[in-house]
LUMGUFI-225120 format. One record per residue: x, y, z of N, C-alpha, C, O, CB in turn; residue number from 1. Coordinates in Angstrom, 2 decimals, decimal comma. Atoms other than C-alpha are relative to their C-alpha. Glycine has a CB too. Example, Ala and Ser with C-alpha at 12.3 -4.5 7.8 and 13.67 -1.06 7.14 Angstrom:
<sites>
((0,89 -1,19 0,00) (12,30 -4,50 7,80) (0,90 1,20 0,00) (1,94 1,18 0,66) (-0,99 0,03 1,25) 1)
((-0,82 -1,19 -0,06) (13,67 -1,06 7,14) (-0,77 1,09 0,73) (-0,26 2,20 0,90) (0,41 0,46 -1,42) 2)
</sites>
This chain:
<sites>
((-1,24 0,14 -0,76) (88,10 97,81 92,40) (-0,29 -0,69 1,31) (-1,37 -0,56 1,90) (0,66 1,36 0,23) 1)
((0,02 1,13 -1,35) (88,79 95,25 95,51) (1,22 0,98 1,11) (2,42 1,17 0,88) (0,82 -2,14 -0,63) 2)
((-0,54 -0,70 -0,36) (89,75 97,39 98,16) (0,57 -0,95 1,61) (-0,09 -1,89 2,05) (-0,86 1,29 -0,13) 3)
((-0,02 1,27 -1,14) (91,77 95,73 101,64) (1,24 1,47 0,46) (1,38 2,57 -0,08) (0,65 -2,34 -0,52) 4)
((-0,85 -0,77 -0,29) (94,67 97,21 103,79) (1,28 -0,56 0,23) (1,33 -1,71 0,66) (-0,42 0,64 0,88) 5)
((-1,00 0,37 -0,09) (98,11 96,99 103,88) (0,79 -0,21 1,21) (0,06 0,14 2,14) (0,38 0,57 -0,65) 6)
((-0,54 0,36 -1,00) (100,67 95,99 106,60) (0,01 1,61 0,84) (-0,09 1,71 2,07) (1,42 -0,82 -0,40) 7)
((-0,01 -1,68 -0,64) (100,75 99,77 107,69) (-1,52 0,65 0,47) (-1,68 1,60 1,24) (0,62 1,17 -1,38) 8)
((0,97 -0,98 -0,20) (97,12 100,57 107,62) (-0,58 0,68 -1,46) (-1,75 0,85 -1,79) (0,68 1,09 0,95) 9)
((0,16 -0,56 1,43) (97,07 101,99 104,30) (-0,75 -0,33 -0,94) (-0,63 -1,50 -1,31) (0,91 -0,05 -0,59) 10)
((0,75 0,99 1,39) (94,97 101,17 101,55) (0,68 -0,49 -1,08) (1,68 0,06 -1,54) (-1,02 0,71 -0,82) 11)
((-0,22 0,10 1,25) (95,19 99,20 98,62) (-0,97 -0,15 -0,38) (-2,05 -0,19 0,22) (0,74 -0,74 -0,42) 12)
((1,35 0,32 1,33) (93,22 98,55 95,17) (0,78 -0,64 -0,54) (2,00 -0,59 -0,74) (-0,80 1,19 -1,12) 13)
((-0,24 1,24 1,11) (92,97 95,68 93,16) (-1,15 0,10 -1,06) (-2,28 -0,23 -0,72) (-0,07 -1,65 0,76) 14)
((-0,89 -0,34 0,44) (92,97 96,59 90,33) (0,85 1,29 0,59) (0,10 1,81 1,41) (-0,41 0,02 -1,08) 15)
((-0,85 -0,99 0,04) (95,78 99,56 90,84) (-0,55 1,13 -1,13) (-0,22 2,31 -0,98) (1,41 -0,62 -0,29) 16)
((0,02 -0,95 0,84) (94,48 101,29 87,90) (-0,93 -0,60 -1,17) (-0,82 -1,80 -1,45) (1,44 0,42 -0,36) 17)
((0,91 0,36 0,16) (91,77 101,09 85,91) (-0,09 0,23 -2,16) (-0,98 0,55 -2,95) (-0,93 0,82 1,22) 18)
((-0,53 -0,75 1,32) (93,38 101,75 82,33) (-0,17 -1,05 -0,90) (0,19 -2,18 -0,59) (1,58 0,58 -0,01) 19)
((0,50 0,60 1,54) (92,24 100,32 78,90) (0,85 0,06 -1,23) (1,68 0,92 -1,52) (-1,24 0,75 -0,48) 20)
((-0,78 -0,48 1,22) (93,43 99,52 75,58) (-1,22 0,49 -0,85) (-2,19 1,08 -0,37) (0,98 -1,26 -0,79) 21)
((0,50 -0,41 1,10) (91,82 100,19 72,66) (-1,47 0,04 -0,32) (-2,20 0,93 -0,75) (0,57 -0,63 -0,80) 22)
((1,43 0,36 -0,45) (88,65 98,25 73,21) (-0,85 0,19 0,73) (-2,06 -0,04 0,64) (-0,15 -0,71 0,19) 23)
((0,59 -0,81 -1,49) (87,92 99,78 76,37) (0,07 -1,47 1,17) (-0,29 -1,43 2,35) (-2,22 0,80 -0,27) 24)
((-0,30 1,06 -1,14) (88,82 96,06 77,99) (1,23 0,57 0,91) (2,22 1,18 0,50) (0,45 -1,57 -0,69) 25)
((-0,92 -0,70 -1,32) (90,62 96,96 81,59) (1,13 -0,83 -0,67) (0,99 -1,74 -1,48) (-0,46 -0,38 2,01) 26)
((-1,32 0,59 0,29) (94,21 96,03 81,14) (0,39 -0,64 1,76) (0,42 -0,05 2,84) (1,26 1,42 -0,75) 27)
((-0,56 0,61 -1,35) (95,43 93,18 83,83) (1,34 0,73 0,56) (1,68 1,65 -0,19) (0,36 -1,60 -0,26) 28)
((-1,26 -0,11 -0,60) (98,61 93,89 85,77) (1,31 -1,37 -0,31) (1,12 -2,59 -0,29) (-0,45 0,13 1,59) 29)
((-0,97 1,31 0,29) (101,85 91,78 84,98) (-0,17 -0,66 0,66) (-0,65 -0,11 1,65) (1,25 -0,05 -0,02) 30)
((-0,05 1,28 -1,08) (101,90 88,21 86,93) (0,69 0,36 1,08) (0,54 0,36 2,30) (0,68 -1,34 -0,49) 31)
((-1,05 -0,65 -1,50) (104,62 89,59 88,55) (0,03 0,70 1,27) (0,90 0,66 2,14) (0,71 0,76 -0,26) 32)
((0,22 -1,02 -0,57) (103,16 92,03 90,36) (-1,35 -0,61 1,13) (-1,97 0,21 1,80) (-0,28 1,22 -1,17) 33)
((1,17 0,46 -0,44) (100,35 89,60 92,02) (0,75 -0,39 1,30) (0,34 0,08 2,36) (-0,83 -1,15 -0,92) 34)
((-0,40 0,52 -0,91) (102,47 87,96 94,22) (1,13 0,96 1,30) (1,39 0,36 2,34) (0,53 -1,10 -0,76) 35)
((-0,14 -1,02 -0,82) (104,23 91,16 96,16) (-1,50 0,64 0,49) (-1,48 1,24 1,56) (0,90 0,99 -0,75) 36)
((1,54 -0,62 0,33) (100,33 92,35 95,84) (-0,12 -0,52 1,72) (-0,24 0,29 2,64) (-1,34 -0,94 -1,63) 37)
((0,86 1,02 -0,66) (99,41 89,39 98,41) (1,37 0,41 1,00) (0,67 0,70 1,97) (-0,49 -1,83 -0,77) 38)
((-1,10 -0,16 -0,83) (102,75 90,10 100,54) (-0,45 1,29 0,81) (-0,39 1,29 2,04) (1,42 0,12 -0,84) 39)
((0,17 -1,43 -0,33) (101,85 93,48 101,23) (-1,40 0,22 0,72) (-1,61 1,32 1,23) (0,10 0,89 -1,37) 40)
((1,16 0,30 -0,22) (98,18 92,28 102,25) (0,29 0,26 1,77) (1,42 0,02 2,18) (-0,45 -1,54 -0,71) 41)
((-0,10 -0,16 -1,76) (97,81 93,06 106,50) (-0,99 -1,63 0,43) (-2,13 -2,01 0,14) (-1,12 2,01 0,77) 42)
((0,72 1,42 0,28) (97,05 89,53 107,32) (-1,42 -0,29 0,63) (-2,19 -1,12 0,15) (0,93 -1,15 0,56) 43)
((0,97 -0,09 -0,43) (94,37 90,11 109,52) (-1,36 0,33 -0,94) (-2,43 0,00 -0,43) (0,31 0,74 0,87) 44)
((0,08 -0,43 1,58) (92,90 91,45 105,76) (-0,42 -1,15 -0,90) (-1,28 -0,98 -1,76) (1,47 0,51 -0,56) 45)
((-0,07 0,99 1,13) (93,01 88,40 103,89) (-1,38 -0,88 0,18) (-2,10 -1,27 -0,74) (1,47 -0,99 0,10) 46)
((1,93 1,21 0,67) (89,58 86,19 104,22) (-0,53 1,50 -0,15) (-0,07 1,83 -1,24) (-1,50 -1,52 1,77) 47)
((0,43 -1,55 0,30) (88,05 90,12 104,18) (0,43 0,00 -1,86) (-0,45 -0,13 -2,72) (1,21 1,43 1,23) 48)
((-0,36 -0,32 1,17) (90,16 90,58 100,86) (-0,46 -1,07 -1,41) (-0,87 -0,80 -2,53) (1,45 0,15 0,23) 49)
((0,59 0,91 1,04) (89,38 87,38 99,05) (-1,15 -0,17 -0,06) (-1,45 -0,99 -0,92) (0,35 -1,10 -0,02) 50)
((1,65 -0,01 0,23) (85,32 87,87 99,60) (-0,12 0,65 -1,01) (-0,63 0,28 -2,07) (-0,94 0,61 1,04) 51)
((0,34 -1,14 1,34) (85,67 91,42 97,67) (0,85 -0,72 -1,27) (0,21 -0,93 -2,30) (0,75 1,95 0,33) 52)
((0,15 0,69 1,39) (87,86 89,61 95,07) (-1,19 -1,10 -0,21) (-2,21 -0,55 -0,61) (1,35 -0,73 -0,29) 53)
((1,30 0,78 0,33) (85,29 86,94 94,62) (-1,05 0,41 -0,66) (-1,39 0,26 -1,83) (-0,54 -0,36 0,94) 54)
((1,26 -0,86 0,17) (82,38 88,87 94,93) (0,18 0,97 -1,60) (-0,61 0,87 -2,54) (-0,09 1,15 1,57) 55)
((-0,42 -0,78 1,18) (84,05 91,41 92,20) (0,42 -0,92 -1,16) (0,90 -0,30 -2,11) (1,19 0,94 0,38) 56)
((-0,20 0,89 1,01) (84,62 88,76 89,94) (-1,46 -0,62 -0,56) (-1,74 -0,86 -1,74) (0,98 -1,09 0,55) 57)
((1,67 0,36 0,07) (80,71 87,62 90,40) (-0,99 1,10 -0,78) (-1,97 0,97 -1,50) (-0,61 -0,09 1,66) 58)
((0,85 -0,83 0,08) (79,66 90,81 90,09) (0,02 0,66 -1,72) (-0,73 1,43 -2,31) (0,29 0,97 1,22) 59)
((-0,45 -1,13 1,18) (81,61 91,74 86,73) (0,25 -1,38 -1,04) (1,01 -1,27 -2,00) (1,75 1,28 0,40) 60)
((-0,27 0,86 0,82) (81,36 88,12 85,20) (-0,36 0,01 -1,59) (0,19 -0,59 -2,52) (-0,46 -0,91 0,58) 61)
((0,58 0,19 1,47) (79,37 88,79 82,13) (0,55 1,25 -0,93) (0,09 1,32 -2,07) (-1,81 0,01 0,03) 62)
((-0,25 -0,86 0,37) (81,20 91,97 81,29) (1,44 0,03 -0,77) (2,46 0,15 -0,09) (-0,27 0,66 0,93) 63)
((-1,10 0,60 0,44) (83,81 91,33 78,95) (1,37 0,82 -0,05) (2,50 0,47 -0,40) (-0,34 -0,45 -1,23) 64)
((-1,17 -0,97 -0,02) (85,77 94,58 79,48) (1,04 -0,74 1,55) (2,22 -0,60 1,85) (-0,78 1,99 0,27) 65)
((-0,24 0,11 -1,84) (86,26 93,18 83,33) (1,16 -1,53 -0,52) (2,00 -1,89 0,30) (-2,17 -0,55 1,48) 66)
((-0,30 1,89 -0,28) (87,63 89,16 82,00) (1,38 0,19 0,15) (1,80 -0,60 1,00) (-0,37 -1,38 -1,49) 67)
((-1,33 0,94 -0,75) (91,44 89,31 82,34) (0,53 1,08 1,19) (1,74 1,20 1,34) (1,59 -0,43 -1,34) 68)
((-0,04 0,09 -0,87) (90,95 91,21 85,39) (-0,32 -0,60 1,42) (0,22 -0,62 2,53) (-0,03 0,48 -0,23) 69)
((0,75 1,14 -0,25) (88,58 88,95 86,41) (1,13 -1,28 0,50) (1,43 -1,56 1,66) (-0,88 -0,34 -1,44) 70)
((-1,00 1,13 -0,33) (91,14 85,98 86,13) (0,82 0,22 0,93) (1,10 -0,59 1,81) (0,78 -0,37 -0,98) 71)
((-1,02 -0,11 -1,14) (93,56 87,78 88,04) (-0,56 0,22 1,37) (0,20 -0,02 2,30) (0,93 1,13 -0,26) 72)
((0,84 -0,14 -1,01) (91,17 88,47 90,64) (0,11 -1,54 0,57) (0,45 -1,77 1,73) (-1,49 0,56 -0,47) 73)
((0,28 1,26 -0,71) (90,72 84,75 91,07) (1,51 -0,17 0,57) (1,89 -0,25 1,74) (-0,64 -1,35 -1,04) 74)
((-1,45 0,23 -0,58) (94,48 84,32 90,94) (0,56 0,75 1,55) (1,10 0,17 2,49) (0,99 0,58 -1,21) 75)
((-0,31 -0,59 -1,09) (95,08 86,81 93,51) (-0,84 -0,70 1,00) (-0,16 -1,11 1,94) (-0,17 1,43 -0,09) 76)
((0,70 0,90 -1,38) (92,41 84,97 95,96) (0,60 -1,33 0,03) (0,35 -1,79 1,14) (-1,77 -0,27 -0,09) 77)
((-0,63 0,87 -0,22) (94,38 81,84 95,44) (0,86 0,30 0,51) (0,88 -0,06 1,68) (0,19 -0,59 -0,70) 78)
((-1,56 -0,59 -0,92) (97,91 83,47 96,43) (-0,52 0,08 1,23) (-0,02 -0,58 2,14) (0,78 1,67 -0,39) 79)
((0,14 -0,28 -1,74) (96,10 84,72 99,62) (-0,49 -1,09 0,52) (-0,58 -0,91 1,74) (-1,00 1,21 0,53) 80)
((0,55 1,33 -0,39) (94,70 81,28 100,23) (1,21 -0,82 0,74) (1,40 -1,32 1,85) (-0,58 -0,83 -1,38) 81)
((-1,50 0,36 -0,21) (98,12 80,25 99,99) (0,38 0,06 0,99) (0,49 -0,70 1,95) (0,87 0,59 -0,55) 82)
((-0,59 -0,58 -1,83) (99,48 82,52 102,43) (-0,49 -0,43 1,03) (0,16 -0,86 1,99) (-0,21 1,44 0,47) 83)
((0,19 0,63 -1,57) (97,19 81,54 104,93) (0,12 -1,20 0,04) (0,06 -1,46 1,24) (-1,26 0,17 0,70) 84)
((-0,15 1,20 -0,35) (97,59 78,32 104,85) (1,35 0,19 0,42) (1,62 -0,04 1,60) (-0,31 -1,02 -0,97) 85)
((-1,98 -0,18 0,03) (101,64 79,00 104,59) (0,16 0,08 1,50) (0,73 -0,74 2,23) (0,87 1,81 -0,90) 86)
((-0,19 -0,25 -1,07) (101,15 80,91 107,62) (-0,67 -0,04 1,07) (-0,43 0,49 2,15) (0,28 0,70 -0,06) 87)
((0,87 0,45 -0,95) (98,47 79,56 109,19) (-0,98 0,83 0,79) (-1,49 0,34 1,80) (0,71 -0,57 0,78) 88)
((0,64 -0,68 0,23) (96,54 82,31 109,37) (-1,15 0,04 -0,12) (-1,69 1,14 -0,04) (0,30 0,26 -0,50) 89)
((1,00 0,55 -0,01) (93,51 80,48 109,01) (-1,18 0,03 1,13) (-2,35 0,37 0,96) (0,43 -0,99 -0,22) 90)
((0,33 -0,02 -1,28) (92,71 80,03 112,75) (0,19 1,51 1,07) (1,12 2,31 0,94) (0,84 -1,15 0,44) 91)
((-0,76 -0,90 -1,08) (92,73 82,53 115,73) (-0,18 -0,62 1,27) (-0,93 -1,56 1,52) (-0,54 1,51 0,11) 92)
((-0,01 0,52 -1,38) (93,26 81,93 119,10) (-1,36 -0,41 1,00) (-1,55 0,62 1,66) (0,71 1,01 0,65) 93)
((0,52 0,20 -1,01) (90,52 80,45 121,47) (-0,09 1,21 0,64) (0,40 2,13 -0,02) (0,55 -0,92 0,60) 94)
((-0,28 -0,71 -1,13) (90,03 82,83 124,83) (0,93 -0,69 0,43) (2,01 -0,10 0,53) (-0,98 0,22 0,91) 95)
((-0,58 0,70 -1,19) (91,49 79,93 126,87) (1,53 0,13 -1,18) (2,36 0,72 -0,49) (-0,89 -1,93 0,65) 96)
((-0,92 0,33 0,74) (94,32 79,56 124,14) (1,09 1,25 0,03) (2,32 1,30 0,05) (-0,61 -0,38 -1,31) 97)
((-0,34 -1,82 -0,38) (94,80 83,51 124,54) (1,02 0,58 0,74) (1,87 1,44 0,50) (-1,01 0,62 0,79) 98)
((-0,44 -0,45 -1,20) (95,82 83,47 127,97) (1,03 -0,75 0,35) (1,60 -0,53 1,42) (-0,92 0,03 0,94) 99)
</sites>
């Protein structure tokens, strides 16, 4: 699980839940649900959040129970890529820029 915090402080997990079918492969989360995911992200959070996805995608590549959480993992570090760019989020202030 890719853990980060929400606009409140709060935690989240990515995955949400760690539940299997039949095969014992993790079950992804609907598409739908990726993009409130990344909304809900505390933006200060987001290069932080897309290392542990990354990293958790590196770490669980050869494991075939992990692959279409895996994918969404990447997907979700693109959305937050997104965002910061969207919102520019990218940069922080200088000192002199600060004041």
């Amino acid at each position: 699980m890719s853990q980060t915090l929400d606009l409140a402080g709060r935690p989240l997990f990515f995955p949400p839940s760690l539940a299997t079918d039949d095969a014992g492969v993790i079950l992804a989360r609907p598409l739908d649900e990726l993009a409130p995911f990344v909304g809900a992200v505390a933006p200060n959070q987001l290069l932080p959040f897309i290392r542990r996805l990354i990293n958790g995608t590196a770490k669980r590549r050869r494991q075939e129970r992990w692959s279409a959480v895996n994918r969404q993992r990447l997907l979700l570090a693109r959305l937050c890529i997104d965002r910061m760019l969207d919102e520019g989020s990218y940069t922080q202030p200088t000192e002199n820029e600060a004041h």
